[in-house]
N, C-alpha and C positions, 0 to 999 in steps of 0.2 A: 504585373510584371514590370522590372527595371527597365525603363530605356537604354540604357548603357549596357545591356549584356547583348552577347551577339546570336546570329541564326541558331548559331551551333546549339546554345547554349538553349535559346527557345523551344529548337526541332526536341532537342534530347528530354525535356521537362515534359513537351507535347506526347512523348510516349510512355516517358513512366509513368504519366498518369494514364495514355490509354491502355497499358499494361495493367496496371492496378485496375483498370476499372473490367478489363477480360477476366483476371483472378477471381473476381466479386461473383462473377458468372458463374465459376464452376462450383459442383453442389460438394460438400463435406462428405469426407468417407464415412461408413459407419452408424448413418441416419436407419434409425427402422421406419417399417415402411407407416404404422401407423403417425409418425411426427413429420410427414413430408410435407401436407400442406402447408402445417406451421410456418415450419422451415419455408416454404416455396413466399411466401407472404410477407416475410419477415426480410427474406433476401432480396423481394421485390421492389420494397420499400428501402431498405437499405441504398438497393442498387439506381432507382431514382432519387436519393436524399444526394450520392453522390453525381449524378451526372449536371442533376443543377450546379454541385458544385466544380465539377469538370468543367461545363458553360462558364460561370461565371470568373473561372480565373483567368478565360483567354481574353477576356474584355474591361472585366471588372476596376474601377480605381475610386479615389474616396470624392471624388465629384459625379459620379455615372448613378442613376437611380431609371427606373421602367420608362419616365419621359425622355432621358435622353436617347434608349433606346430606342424608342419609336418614332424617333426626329430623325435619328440614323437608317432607320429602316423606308421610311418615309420620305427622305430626301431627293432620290431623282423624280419622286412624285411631282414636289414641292419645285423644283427646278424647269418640271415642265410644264407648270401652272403659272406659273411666273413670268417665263421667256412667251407663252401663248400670250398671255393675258398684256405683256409688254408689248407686241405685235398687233395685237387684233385690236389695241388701245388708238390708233390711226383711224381702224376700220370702225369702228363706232363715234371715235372725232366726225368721222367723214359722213356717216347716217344720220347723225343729230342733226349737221348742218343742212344736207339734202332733205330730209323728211320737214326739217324749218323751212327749207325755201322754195318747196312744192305746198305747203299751205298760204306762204305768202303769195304764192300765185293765183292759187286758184281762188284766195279770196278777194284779189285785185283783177281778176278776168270774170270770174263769177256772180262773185258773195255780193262787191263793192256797188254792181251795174245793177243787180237788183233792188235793191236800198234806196238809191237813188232815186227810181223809178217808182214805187210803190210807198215810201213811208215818209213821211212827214220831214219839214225842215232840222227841228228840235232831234228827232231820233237819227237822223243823219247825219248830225253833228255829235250827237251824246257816240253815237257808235264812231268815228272818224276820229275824234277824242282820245276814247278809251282802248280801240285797237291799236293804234302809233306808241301811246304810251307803256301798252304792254310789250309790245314787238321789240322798243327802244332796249326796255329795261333788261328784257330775256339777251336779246343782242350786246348787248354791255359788261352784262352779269358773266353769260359763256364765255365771252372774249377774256374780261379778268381770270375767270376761274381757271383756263388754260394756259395762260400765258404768265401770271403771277407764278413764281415759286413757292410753296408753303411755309418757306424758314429752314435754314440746316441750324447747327449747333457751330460755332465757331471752332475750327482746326486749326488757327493756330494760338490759339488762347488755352491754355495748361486749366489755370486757377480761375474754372468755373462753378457758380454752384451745381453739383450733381447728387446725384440719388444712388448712380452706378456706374460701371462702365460697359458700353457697347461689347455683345462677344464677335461681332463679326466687322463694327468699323473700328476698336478698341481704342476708343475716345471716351470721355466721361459723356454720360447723358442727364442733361438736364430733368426737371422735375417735367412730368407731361409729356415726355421727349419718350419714341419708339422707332425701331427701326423697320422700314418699308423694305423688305424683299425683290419686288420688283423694280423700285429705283435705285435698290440699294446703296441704301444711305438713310441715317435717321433724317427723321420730319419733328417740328417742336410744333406739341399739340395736335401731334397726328390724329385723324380720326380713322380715315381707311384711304385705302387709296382708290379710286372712281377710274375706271375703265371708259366711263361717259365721258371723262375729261382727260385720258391718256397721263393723268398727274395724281398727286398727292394731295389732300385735303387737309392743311397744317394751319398753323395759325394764322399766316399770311394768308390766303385765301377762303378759309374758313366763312367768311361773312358773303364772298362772291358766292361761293357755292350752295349757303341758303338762301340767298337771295332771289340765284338763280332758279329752284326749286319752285319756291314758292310762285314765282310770276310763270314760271311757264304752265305751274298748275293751272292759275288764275285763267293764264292767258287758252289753255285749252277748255276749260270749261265755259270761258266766255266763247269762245268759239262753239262749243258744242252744243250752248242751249242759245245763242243767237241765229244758227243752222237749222235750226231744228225745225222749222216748218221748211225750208227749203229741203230737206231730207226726205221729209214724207212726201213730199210730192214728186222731189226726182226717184224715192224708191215706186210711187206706184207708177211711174212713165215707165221705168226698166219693164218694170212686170205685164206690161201692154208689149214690152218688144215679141212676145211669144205668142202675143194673140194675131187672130186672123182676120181681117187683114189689116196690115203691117199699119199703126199708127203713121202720120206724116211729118214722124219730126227731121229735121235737117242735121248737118252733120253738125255742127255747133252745139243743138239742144242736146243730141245724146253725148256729145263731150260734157259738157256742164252737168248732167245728169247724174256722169258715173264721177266725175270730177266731185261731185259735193258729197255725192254716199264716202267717199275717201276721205274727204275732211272729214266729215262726222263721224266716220270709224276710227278714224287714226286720233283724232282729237278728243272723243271719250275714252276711248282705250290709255294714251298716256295719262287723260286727267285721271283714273282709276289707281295706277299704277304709281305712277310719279309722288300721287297724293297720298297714296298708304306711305311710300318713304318719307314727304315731306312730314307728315304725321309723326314718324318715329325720330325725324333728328327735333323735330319740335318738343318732344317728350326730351328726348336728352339734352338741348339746351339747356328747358325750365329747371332740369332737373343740375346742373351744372358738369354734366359731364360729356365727353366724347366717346366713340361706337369702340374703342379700345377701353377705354377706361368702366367700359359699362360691365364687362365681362368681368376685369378684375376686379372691380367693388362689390360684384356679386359672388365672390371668392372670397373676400373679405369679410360680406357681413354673413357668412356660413360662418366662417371661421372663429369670427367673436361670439357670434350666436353660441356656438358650442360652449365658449368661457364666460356666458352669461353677460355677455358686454355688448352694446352698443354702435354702429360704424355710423359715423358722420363724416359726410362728404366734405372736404376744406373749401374744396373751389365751388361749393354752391352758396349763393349771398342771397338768396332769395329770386323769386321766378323774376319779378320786373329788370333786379340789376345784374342779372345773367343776359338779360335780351338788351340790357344798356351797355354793358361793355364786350357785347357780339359787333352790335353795330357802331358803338363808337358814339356814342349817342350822351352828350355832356350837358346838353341845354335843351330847351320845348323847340328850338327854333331846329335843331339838328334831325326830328323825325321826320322832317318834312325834305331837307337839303340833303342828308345822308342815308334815308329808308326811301323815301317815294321818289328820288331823284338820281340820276347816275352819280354817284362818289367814289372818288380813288385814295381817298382817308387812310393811311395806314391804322391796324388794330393800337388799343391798347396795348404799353409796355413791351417788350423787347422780346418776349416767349420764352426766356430762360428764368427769370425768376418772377412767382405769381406773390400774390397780395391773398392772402389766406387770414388774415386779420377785420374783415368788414364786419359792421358792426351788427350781433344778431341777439336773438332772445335766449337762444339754448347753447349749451357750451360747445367746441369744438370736437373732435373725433376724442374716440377712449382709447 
């Protein structure tokens, strides 16, 4: 239908068609009774050929196909998944940090007083070492990954390179460039946006947020299997609370007790979980793509597949120089100062125009 015609003119269309479509209803004079099924079969089909088409002209225009219908239908879904997910994004900032600093306690009230006591010089320092520098790196990494913004696309620069334009911030979007729903606004080099981090995962923080990943894996499973004999023994002291009579521990041992089964649960359980994700954006690095661009390449090579062709990724240059220009990583001297060490390094290149030219063995995309 015209935008420029008015109610009137809409109300009165809306009924000659549902008039036409009453007409369709009544049966023809004159039918014998042997041809009614026919007849009943023929009208039936007739009269659903027309109601889709009845539907389709109250809505229909030459940009509208079944997805955008379902984006339409689906929209106050999408708005209340959104505005949640934007709220409860505080409330998981504030879990991460609490559940981090209920472990740093109990292994500085606990873990640290045992060690001391029982294990050698060398393993009290190899553990005093290695826990600081995990704690550091996780604490550094969270801090950047929240507080970095991921990169917007510049608003007021017209003539940039783009791919498309934005349909809800209606700016051009650079290559890699997606728009986040919940911060609404695009992100350049969005991957998703993380409810862990109340933020968007874009180019700009990209490396905080694997970084962060990874160490705090490290850092719970160091935790989980250096616990690990303190566990079984604070599990079989609980399991005496029920016998008779009552063990003689004081209120301290059964704090510590149930304090270490906590860490150990809480500390395999993320390392479990954390590590399957760490795992999957590890796959998507090597692989040179991000958790958005993974879906659409898998669209893509359906789709050449069908035409007998090919899909080569552009932004993949090989696994090592994917993980070198994640971390920014230029010289032998950089894996040491900018991976094992806290750096505030900005990414390569600006996020709006990539380098799709490195040099490989096989040709680029068909």
């Amino acid at each position: 239908m015209r935008s420029g015609s008015s109610w009137r003119c809409q109300l009165s269309r809306a009924m000659r068609l549902a008039l036409r479509w009453c007409r369709l209803r009544r049966p023809q004079k004159g039918v014998r009774g042997g041809e009614t099924k026919p007849w009943i079969s023929g009208r039936l089909l007739e009269l659903w050929i027309y109601s889709k088409l009845l539907l389709k002209s109250l809505y229909f225009n030459s940009l509208s196909n079944s997805d955008t219908l379902l984006d339409c239908a689906f929209e106050p879904v999408y708005w209340i998944v959104d505005n949640v997910t934007r709220w409860f994004g505080v409330v998981f900032v504030c879990l991460v940090v609490l559940l981090t600093t209920s472990v740093v306690v109990i292994v500085y009230l606990f873990v640290l007083p045992t060690f001391f006591s029982t294990y050698p010089l060398h393993w009290v320092s190899w553990h005093l070492c290695c826990g600081h520098w995990l704690l550091m790196m996780v604490v550094f990494h969270y801090y950047k990954a929240i507080t970095t913004s991921p990169g917007h696309p510049p608003k007021d620069k017209i003539h940039i390179p783009s791919v498309s334009i934005c349909k809800k911030c209606i700016t051009p979007k650079p290559p890699r460039t997606h728009h986040c729903s919940i911060c609404n606004m695009c992100v350049l080099k969005m991957d998703h946006h993380c409810p862990w981090l109340n933020n968007c995962v874009g180019h700009l923080n990209h490396r905080y947020f694997i970084s962060f990943c990874l160490y705090m894996t490290l850092g719970c499973i160091y935790c989980s299997i250096s616990s690990r004999t303190l566990f079984l023994e604070a599990y079989s002291a609980v399991e005496a609370y029920y016998q008779t009579p009552l063990p003689p521990y004081t209120l301290r041992e059964t704090t510590a007790h149930k304090s270490i089964i906590f860490l150990w649960v809480l500390t395999s359980s993320v390392a479990v979980a954390l590590g399957g994700l760490s795992l999957w954006h590890l796959i998507l690095i090597s692989r040179g793509e991000t958790s958005v661009e993974r879906h659409i390449n898998n669209k893509e090579i359906k789709r050449l597949r069908e035409k007998g062709k090919m899909f080569k990724n552009p932004y993949h240059h090989g696994v090592m120089n994917n993980w070198k220009l994640l971390f920014g990583v230029e010289k032998r001297s950089h894996w040491f100062t900018r991976v094992l060490l806290p750096s505030s390094h900005l990414p390569n290149g600006d996020g709006i125009t990539w380098d799709c030219t490195f040099i490989r063995r096989d040709p680029m995309a068909i």
